[in-house]
C-alpha positions, -999 to 999 in steps of 0.1 A, spaced: -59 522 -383 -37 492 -372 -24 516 -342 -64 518 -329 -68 484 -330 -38 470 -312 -51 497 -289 -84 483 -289 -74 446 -284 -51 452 -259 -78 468 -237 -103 447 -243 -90 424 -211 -82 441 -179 -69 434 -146 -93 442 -115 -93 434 -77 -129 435 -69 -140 427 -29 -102 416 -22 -103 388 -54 -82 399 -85 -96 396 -117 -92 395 -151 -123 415 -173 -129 405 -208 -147 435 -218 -157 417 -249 -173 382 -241 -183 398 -204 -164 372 -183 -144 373 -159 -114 348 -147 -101 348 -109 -62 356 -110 -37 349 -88 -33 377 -59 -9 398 -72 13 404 -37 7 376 -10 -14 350 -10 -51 343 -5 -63 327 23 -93 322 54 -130 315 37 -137 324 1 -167 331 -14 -163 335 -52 -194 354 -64 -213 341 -97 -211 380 -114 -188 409 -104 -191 444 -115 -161 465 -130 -149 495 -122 -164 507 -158 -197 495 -144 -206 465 -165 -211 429 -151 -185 401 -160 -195 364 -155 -169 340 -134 -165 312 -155 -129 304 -150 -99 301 -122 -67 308 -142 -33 289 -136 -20 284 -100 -47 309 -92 -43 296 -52 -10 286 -56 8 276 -26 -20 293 -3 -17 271 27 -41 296 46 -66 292 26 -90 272 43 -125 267 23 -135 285 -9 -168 285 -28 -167 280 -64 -200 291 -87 -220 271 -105 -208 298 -132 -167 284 -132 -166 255 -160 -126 250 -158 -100 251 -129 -62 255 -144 -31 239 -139 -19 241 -104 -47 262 -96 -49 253 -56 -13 233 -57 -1 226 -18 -33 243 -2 -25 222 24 -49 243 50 -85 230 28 -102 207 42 -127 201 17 -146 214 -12 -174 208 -35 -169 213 -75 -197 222 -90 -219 209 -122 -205 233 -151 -168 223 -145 -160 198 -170 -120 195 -164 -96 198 -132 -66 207 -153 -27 192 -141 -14 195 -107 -49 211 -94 -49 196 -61 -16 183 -55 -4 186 -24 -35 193 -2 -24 173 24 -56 183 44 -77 175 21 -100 148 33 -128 148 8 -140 158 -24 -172 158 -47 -165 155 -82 -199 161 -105 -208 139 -136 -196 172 -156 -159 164 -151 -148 139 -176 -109 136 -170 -83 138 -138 -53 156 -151 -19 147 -145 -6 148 -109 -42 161 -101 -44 148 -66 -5 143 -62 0 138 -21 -32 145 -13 -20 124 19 -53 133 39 -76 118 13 -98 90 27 -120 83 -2 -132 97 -37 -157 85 -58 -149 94 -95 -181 97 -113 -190 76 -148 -183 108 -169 -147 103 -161 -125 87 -190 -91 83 -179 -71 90 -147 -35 108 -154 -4 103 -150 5 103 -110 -34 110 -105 -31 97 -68 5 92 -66 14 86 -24 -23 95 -14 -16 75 16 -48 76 35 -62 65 2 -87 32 20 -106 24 -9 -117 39 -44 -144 28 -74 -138 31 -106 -163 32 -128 -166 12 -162 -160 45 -179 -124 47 -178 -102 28 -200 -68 39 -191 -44 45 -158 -20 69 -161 17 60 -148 23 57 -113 -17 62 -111 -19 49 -74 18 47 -63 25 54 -27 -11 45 -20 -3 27 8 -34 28 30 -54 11 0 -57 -27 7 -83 -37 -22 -92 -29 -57 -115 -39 -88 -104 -28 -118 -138 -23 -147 -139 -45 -179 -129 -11 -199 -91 -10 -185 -71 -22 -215 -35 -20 -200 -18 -10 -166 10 20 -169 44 12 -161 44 17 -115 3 19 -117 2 3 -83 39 0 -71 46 6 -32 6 -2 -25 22 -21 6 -13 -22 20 -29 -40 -10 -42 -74 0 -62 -79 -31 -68 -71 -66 -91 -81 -93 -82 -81 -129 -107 -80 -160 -104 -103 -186 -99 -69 -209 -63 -62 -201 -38 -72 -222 -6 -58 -204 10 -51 -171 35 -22 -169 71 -20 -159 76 -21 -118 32 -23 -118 29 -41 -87 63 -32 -72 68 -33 -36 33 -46 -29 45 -65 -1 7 -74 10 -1 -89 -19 -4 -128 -10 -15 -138 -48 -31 -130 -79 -44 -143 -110 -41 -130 -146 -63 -138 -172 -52 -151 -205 -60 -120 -219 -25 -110 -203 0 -109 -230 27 -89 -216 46 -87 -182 70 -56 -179 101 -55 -164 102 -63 -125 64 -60 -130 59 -77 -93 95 -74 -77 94 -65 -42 62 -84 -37 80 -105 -9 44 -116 5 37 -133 -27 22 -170 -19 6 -182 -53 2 -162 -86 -23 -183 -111 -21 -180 -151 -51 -188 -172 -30 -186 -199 0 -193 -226 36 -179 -208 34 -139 -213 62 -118 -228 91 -108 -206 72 -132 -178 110 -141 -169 120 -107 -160 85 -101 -140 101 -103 -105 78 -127 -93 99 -145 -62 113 -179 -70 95 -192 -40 66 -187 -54 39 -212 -62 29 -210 -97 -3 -228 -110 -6 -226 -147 -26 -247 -174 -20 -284 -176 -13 -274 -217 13 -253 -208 26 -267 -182 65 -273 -194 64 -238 -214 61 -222 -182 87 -243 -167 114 -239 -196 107 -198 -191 107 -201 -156 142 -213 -146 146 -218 -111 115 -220 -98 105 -248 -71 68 -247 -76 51 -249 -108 23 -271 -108 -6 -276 -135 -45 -266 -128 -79 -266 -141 -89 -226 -144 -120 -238 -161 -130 -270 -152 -162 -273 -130 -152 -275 -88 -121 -263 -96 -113 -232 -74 -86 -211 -83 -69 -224 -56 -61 -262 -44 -87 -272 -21 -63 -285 9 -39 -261 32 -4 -269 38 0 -275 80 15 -243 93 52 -257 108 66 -256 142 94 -238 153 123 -254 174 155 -252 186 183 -275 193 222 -279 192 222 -242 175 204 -254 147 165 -236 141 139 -262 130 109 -263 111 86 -288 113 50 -297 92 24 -325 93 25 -324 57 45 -347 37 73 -336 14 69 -299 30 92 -271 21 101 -243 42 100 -205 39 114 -178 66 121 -144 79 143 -139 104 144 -101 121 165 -87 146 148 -57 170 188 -48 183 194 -43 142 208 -11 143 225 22 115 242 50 120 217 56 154 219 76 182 221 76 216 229 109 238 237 90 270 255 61 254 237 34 269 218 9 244 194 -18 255 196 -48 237 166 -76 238 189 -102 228 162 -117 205 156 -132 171 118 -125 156 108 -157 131 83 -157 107 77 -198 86 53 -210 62 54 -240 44 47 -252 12 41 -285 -7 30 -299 -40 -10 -301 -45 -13 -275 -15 -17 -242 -6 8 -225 13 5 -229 54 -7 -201 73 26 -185 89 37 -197 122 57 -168 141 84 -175 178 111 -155 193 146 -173 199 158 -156 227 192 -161 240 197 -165 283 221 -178 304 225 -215 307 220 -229 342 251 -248 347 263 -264 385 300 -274 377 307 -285 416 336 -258 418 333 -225 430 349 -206 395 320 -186 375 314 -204 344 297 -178 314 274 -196 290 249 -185 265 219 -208 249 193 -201 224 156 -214 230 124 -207 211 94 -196 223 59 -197 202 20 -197 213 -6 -204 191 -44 -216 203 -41 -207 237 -2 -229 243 29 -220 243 58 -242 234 92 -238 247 125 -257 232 162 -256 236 158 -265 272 172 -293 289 156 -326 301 143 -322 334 144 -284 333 114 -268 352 94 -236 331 74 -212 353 42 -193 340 29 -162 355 1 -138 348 15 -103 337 1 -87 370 28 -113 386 2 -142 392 19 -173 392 0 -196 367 19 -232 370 45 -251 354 61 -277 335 87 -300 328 110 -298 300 112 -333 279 128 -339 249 143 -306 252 108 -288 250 80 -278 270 44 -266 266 17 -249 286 -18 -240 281 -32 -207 293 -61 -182 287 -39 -152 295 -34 -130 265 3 -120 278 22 -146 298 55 -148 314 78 -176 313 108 -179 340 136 -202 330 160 -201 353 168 -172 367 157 -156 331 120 -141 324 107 -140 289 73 -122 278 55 -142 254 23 -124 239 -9 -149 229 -20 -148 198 
């Protein structure tokens, strides 16, 4: 008797490739779940049908797509799931990278782990009010992805949900979910704002790090914790405020966020806020209560300043800018200049010729012999300046000794534009600057005093003769 009924149970579920699609036929609950093909790999337009017929002639419902049942199927190019299918497995269309797009229907309440990771091509995706959780890694490098909208029946994102979805613009989430997973958005680098909904309690250690695109982000008053390395990398991010609901910073929770101008506490000093990574140059405006607790945690920090976050008029921000500096150069010395008193500098300096390991076939390099500055200032009851940019360029000097042996010698001048002028330094008293029109139209001139010159012009590329030297300056 026991021998019959293994017998039975074992062939009560049987493997079937009906119309090209393999199958797997519970002969007892009348079901039916797509398999995996059992020698290649699916691919072109599939239809899945609602109901298939057996071979021993009875009808099986589709109501499920097993594990990696399109796995690695990069020629598969759209597929249409029944309103019949309530559950997609794990890894069930992993690195389908050939879909476009597809529509989940109404009965599938869960897109298990990995399901869509790797669709590069992927541009779009319905999900219905049925699904109420993203699994883990479930849109993994889904590069392609524009936008998503994530319906209210959705709970909680997993871990590495949209980790490097880099065409990722924008996204809602609604005020169902209360929890990201790790690394939720990481590598979303095409996403440039967020608000997160009242429900989110915490933010999982690299939530949003490498956003570099991310401009902007709101957070509720529920959260009580930011992760380790949350914000990391998110080099667009000019400031933020966290609510005093914010207990906890994790480790290097903002390192990386060079762009960081002003970050705003509305509360007593979080844990760990030491080993945040917030830059040292940053302005930090925090409770006139707590004013020296943030200063004793925050050892060498310039700017730490007290501020209203309640009182009535008071912005979040203080109400007058910082002048955006000049940029000049004399004697071999850079320098920064502001209207503002008691103003405080803060630069970049990049060189283009800045070169690793590169190669060249023919062995001939061009160098553009320039330096690429980027200022801002800062100052105490202001915000920070808006950031002046100029180009130190180095030419040949113009020199007349009176003999007839060559003399070789180098200078460094600055050239900037900003509201329709450009300014010139380095140059000597007396020294004539040319301006032409990029098509060669020759625009006017100036005279250098006090070792700088300046021109107004309408073109939105000019070029500047010094000398026997030409240097493009674009408008801005």
């Amino acid at each position: 008797m026991l021998v019959v009924m293994l017998i039975m149970t074992a062939s009560s579920a049987m493997a079937e490739v009906v119309d090209g699609l393999r199958y797997n036929l519970d002969s007892e609950t009348k079901t039916a779940t797509l398999l995996p093909k059992k020698n290649g790999y699916y691919s072109g337009d599939i239809v899945v049908p609602e109901k298939v017929k057996g071979n021993d002639g009875v009808v099986y419902v589709v109501t499920a797509f097993e594990d990696r049942c399109f796995y690695d199927c990069g020629g598969l190019t759209s597929i249409t799931i029944p309103s019949s299918v309530t559950s997609l497995g794990r890894s069930c269309f992993w690195h389908c990278s050939g879909l476009t797009s597809i529509t989940i229907p109404s009965s599938v309440t869960s897109l298990g782990r990995s399901c869509f990771s790797g669709c590069s091509g992927l541009t779009s995706i319905t999900l219905p009010s049925s699904v109420t959780s993203l699994g883990d890694y479930c849109f993994y490098n889904c590069s392609g992805l524009t936008s998503i909208t994530i319906p209210s029946s959705v709970t909680s994102l997993g871990d590495y949900c949209f980790y490097d979805c880099s065409g990722l613009t924008s996204i809602t989430i609604p005020s169902s979910v209360t929890s990201l997973g790790r690394s939720c958005f990481s590598g979303c680098s095409g996403l440039t704002s967020i608000t997160l909904p009242s429900s989110v309690t915490s933010l999982c250690d690299y939530c949003f790090s490498d956003c570099i695109g991310l401009t902007s982000i709101t957070i509720p008053s529920s959260v009580t914790s930011l992760g380790d390395y949350c914000f990391y990398d998110c080099s667009g991010l000019t400031s933020i405020t966290l609510p005093s609901s914010v207990t906890s910073l994790g480790k290097n929770c903002f390192y990386g966020c060079s762009g960081f101008e002003t970050v705003y506490f509305k509360g007593k000093v979080p844990e760990y806020t030491s080993l945040s990574g917030i830059p040292t140059t940053t302005i930090i405006k925090v409770p006139t209560e707590y004013l020296q607790d943030y200063k004793d945690v925050l050892v060498g920090f310039s700017y730490i300043y007290a501020w209203n976050p309640d009182g009535s008029g008071d912005d979040t921000k203080p109400v007058t800018q910082c002048a955006t500096p000049s940029v000049s150069y004399e004697s071999g010395e850079l320098k920064f200049a502001s209207e503002t008193a008691g103003a405080e500098y803060h630069y970049t300096i990049t060189d283009a010729d800045m070169a690793s390991d590169a190669y060249s076939k023919e062995g001939k390099v061009t160098l553009s012999a320039a330096y690429n500055i980027s200022v801002y200032a800062t100052a105490d009851g202001y915000t920070a300046s808006d950031k002046a940019e100029a180009t130190l360029y180095w030419i040949k000097a113009n020199l007349d000794n009176g003999t007839n042996i060559n003399l070789a010698k180098i200078r460094g001048i600055v050239a900037s534009a900003h509201d329709g002028i450009v300014s010139i330094s380095g140059l000597d008293n007396g020294e004539v600057v040319k301006f032409f029109a990029a098509d060669g139209k020759y625009l006017g001139s100036t005279v250098a005093a006090n070792g700088a010159a300046s021109y107004a012009v309408s073109e939105n590329l000019v070029i500047a003769k010094v000398g026997k030297d030409s240097i493009k300056i674009a408008m801005k």
